[in-house]
C-alpha positions as CSV (number, residue, x, y, z in Angstrom):
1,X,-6.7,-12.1,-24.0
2,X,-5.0,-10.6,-21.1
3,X,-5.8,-7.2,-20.2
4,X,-2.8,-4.6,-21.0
5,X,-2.0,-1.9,-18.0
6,X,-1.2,1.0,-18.2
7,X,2.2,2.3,-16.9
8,X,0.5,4.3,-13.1
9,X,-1.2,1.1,-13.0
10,X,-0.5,-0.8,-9.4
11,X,-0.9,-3.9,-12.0
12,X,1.3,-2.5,-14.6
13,X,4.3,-4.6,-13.5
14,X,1.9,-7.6,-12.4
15,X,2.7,-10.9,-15.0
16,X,-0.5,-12.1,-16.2
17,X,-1.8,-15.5,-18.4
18,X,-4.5,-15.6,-20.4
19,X,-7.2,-14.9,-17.9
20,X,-5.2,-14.6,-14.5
21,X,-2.7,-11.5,-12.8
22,X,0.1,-13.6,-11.2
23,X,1.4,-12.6,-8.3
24,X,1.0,-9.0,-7.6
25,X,4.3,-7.4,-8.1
26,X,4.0,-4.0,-7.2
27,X,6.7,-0.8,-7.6
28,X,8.7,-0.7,-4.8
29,X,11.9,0.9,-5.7
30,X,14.4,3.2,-3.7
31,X,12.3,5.7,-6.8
32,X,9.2,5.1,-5.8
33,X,9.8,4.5,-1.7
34,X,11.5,7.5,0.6
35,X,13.8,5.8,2.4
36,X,12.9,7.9,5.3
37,X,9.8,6.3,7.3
38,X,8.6,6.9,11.0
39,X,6.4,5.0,13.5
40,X,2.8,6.3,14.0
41,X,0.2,5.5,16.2
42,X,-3.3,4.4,14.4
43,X,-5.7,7.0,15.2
44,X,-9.4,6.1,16.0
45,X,-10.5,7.9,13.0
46,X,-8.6,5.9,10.7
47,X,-9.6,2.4,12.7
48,X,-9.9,-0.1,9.9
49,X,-9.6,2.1,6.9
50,X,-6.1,2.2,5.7
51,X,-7.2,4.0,3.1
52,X,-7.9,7.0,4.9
53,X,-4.7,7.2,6.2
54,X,-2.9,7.1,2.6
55,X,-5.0,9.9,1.3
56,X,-4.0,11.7,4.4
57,X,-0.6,10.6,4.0
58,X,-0.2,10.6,-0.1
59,X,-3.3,12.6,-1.3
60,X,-4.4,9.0,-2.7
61,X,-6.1,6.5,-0.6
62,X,-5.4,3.6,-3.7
63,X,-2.1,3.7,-2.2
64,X,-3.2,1.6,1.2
65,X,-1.1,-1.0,0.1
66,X,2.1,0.5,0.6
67,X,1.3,1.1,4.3
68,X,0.5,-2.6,4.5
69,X,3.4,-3.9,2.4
70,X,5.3,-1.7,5.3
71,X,3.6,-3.5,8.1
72,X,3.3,-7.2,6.8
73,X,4.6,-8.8,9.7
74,X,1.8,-7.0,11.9
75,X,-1.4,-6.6,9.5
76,X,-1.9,-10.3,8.2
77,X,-5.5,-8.8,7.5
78,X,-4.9,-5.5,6.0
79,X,-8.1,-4.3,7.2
80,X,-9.8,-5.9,10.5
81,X,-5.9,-5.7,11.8
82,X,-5.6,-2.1,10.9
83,X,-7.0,-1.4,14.2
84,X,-6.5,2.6,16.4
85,X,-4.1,2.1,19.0
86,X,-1.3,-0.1,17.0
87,X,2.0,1.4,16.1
88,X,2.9,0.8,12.1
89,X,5.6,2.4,10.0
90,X,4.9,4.6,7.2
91,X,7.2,5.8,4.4
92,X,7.6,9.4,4.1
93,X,6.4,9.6,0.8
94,X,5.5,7.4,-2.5
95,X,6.0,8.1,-5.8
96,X,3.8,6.8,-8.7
């Protein structure tokens, strides 16, 4: 049986099958998303560890895939590409 998530989930709007999440399908909505973002420079403290940048950023480091979703085109490996020195883009904020 396919496991039922709740609505904060990441996976709550993620199809599933019997035993497998389909394609991750997170909420990304003008809701959810500022439309506001700036450029930032990776610092070395947050060198590999997106997730220290989205607590710092959102007060919740489960929410490093929305600076990764932002910078797709450079971070093809969301972490060993996350690297101090590279310029991203951030939204402003997020909203669960």
């Amino acid at each position: 049986m396919a496991t039922i998530y709740k609505s904060n989930s990441n996976y709550h709007n993620t199809k599933q099958t019997y035993k497998y999440l389909d394609l991750y399908d997170p909420k990304l909505t003008i809701d959810t998303l500022s439309s506001v973002t700036y450029e930032i420079e990776v610092k070395n403290k947050y060198d590999r560890r997106p997730d220290l940048l989205a607590f710092d950023l959102y007060d919740d480091a489960a929410l490093w895939w929305v600076i990764v979703h932002y910078n797709r085109d450079k971070l093809k490996d969301p972490i060993n590409d996350f690297r101090a020195g590279i310029t991203i883009v951030v939204p402003e904020r997020y909203n669960q």
